[in-house]
N, C-alpha and C positions, 0 to 999 in steps of 0.2 A: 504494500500500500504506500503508495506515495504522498507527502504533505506539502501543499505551499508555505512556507515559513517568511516570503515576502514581495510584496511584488512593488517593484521602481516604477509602472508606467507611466505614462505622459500623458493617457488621453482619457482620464476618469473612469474608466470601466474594468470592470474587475478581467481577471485572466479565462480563459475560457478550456477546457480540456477536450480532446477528441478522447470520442465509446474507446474502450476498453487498452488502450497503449500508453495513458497515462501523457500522453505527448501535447505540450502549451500551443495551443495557437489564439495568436494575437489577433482581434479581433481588426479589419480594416477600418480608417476612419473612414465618416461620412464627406462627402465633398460638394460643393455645390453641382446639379445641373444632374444629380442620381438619381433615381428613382426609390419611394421609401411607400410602405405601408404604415398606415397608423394603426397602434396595437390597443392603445388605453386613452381614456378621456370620453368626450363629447364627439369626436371622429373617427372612432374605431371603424374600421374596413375602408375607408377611405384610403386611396392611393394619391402622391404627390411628388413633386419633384423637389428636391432641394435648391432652397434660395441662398442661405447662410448659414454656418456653423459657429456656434461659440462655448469651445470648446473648456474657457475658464469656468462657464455658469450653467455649463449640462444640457444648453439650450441652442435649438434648432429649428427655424425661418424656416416653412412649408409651404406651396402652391397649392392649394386644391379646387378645383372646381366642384363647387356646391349650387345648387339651383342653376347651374350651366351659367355661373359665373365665376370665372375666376377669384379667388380669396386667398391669401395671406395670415398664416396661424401661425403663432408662437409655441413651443413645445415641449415636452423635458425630453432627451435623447432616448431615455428611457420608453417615453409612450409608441417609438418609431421601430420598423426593420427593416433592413436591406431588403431591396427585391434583385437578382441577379441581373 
Protein backbone atom coordinates (compact mmCIF):
# COMPACT_ATOMS: atom_id res chain seq x y z
CA UNK A 1 0.00 0.00 0.00
CA UNK A 2 1.21 3.15 -0.93
CA UNK A 3 0.83 6.72 1.15
CA UNK A 4 1.03 10.36 -0.03
CA UNK A 5 3.07 11.96 2.63
CA UNK A 6 3.16 15.27 0.48
CA UNK A 7 2.30 16.85 -2.34
CA UNK A 8 4.27 20.54 -3.70
CA UNK A 9 1.61 21.26 -6.51
CA UNK A 10 1.08 24.57 -8.17
CA UNK A 11 -2.29 24.34 -9.28
CA UNK A 12 -4.65 23.76 -6.06
CA UNK A 13 -5.92 20.22 -6.69
CA UNK A 14 -5.11 17.49 -4.88
CA UNK A 15 -2.98 14.59 -6.68
CA UNK A 16 -4.84 12.11 -8.59
CA UNK A 17 -3.84 8.06 -8.60
CA UNK A 18 -4.53 5.77 -11.65
CA UNK A 19 -6.82 1.80 -10.67
CA UNK A 20 -4.62 -0.26 -9.38
CA UNK A 21 -0.53 0.63 -10.12
CA UNK A 22 -0.46 3.20 -7.56
CA UNK A 23 1.15 5.49 -10.28
CA UNK A 24 0.52 9.91 -9.65
CA UNK A 25 -0.91 11.46 -12.54
CA UNK A 26 -1.10 15.05 -12.43
CA UNK A 27 -4.14 16.24 -13.24
CA UNK A 28 -3.89 18.83 -16.65
CA UNK A 29 -4.74 22.58 -16.19
CA UNK A 30 -7.65 24.02 -17.45
CA UNK A 31 -6.83 26.76 -20.35
CA UNK A 32 -8.97 29.01 -21.98
CA UNK A 33 -10.83 28.21 -25.36
CA UNK A 34 -11.41 24.02 -23.64
CA UNK A 35 -14.27 22.73 -23.58
CA UNK A 36 -15.76 21.99 -19.62
CA UNK A 37 -18.99 20.25 -18.26
CA UNK A 38 -20.41 21.64 -15.38
CA UNK A 39 -20.64 19.02 -12.47
CA UNK A 40 -22.36 21.12 -9.30
CA UNK A 41 -24.21 24.25 -8.71
CA UNK A 42 -27.31 25.80 -10.55
CA UNK A 43 -25.76 24.54 -14.07
CA UNK A 44 -25.08 21.19 -13.74
CA UNK A 45 -25.12 19.24 -17.29
CA UNK A 46 -24.54 22.38 -18.92
CA UNK A 47 -21.47 22.31 -21.29
CA UNK A 48 -19.20 25.60 -21.98
CA UNK A 49 -16.16 26.74 -23.03
CA UNK A 50 -13.49 28.20 -21.06
CA UNK A 51 -13.13 32.09 -20.88
CA UNK A 52 -10.58 32.42 -17.91
CA UNK A 53 -8.69 30.64 -15.36
CA UNK A 54 -7.77 31.84 -11.86
CA UNK A 55 -5.94 29.64 -10.61
CA UNK A 56 -4.91 31.67 -7.11
CA UNK A 57 -8.86 31.73 -6.05
CA UNK A 58 -10.01 28.08 -7.60
CA UNK A 59 -12.14 30.20 -9.99
CA UNK A 60 -13.03 29.69 -13.57
CA UNK A 61 -14.99 32.26 -16.28
CA UNK A 62 -17.48 29.84 -18.39
CA UNK A 63 -19.41 30.58 -21.73
CA UNK A 64 -22.62 28.81 -21.74
CA UNK A 65 -25.42 29.39 -23.77
CA UNK A 66 -28.79 29.39 -21.80
CA UNK A 67 -32.02 30.24 -23.37
CA UNK A 68 -29.92 30.30 -26.69
CA UNK A 69 -28.07 33.14 -25.40
CA UNK A 70 -24.80 33.22 -24.74
CA UNK A 71 -23.98 33.95 -20.71
CA UNK A 72 -21.00 34.21 -18.61
CA UNK A 73 -20.79 32.32 -15.13
CA UNK A 74 -18.30 32.41 -12.56
CA UNK A 75 -17.36 29.14 -10.89
CA UNK A 76 -15.20 27.18 -8.28
CA UNK A 77 -12.90 24.76 -10.50
CA UNK A 78 -14.29 22.25 -8.49
CA UNK A 79 -18.05 22.44 -9.96
CA UNK A 80 -16.38 21.81 -13.71
CA UNK A 81 -14.75 18.61 -15.83
CA UNK A 82 -12.66 18.35 -18.75
CA UNK A 83 -14.50 17.17 -21.66
CA UNK A 84 -11.61 15.42 -24.17
Amino acid sequence: MKTLVGYDGDDGEPPRFSGGGGIYERPKPLGRGQAVRVVDGPFVGFVGIVDSVNQGKDKIRVRLSVAGRETTVDLDLSQVERLS
